[in-house]
N, C-alpha and C positions, 0 to 999 in steps of 0.2 A: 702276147700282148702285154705291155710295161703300162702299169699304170698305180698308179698312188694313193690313198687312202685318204679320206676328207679329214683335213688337218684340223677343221673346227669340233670336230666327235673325235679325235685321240684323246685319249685319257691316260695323261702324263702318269710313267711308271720311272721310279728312280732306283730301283733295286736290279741292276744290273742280269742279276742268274733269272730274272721273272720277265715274262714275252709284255710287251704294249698291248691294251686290249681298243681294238678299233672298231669303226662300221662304218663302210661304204655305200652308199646309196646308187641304188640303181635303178633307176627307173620308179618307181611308188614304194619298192623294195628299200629296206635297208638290212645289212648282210651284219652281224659282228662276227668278231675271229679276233685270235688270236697272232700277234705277229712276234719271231724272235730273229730279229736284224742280223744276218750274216753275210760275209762277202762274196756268196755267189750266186749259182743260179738260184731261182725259186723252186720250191718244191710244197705243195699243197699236200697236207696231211686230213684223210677221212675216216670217221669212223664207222665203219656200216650198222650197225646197230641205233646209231643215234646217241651214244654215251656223249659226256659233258669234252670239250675239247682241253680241258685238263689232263684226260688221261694222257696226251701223248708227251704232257713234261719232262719226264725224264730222257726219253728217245729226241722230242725237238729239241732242246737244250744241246744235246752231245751234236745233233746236225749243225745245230745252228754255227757250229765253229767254220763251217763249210760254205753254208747255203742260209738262203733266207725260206725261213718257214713259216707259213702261212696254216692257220686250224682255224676253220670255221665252227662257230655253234650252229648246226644243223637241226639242233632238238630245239623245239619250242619258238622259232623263229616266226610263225605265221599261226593263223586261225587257224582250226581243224573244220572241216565240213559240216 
């Protein structure tokens, strides 16, 4: 599924080697992540742990020459029960 990121919540990044940090809404949901704009397919980066999607900077960066990369924050996105 192609689909694009609410242009009104990007938060303009002007330092080239650092990802766009965005949030899409989905439904009551809103998701942020991290995105580093390359020229191919997508590729969704997870961390199972729940660590900050920082850590994958160094490895999305060297993808991003490739592919478009996509890193959710998965920590702390919602209430807890």
């Amino acid at each position: 599924m192609d689909w694009a990121p609410n242009k009104a919540l990007d938060i303009v990044n002007t330092n080239p080697n650092q990802p766009r940090r965005l949030t899409q809404k989905i439904s009551d949901a809103e998701i942020k992540f991290l995105l580093y704009d390359g020229p191919g397919k997508t590729l969704v980066l997870l961390h199972a742990t729940g660590f900050p999607p920082e850590l994958w900077h160094p490895i999305a960066r060297e993808l991003s020459h490739s592919y478009r990369i996509i890193v959710p924050f998965y920590y702390d996105h919602r209430e807890a029960d």
